[in-house]
N, C-alpha and C positions, 0 to 999 in steps of 0.2 A: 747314352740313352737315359732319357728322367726316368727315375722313380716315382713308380706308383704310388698313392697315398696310403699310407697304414689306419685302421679302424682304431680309435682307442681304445682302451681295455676297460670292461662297464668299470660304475663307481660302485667302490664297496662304501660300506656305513666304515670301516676301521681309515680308509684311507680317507675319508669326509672328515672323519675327526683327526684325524694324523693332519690333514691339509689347515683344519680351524685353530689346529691346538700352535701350529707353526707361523699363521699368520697371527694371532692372538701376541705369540711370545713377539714376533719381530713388531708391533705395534709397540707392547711395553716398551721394548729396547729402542726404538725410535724417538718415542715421547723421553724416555732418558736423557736420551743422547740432548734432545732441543732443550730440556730444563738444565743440563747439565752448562751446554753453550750459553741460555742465558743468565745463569747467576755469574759465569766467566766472564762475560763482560759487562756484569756492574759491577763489577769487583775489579776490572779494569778498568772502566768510565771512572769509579771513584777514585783510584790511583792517581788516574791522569789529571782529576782535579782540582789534588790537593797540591799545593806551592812547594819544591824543591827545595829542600834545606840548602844550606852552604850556598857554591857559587850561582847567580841568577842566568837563565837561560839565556846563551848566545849563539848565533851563528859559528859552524864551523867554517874552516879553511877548506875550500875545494882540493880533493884529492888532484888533480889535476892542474 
């Protein structure tokens, strides 16, 4: 047998801010996160741009 739909419970003002202060924080931590990935990979683009000391890059032997 479906269940019946439940009324939500009104909005309080504590839970309004409790809800703003939660989306606020996971904004910050999002924006983190993407500035964090992209200084990682120019730090890796530059890695991979600078020329390999010692032996010069060759193909491997197939494992197979």
């Amino acid at each position: 047998m479906p269940k019946t739909p439940k009324s939500s419970p009104p909005k309080t003002a504590r839970t309004k801010a409790n809800r703003a202060k939660r989306r606020r924080l996971s904004l910050v931590i999002r924006q983190a996160v993407r500035k964090e990935k992209e200084e990682r990979a120019e730090r890796h683009a530059g890695i991979r741009q600078a020329p390999r000391a010692g032996k010069p890059r060759t193909r491997r032997a197939s494992r197979r």
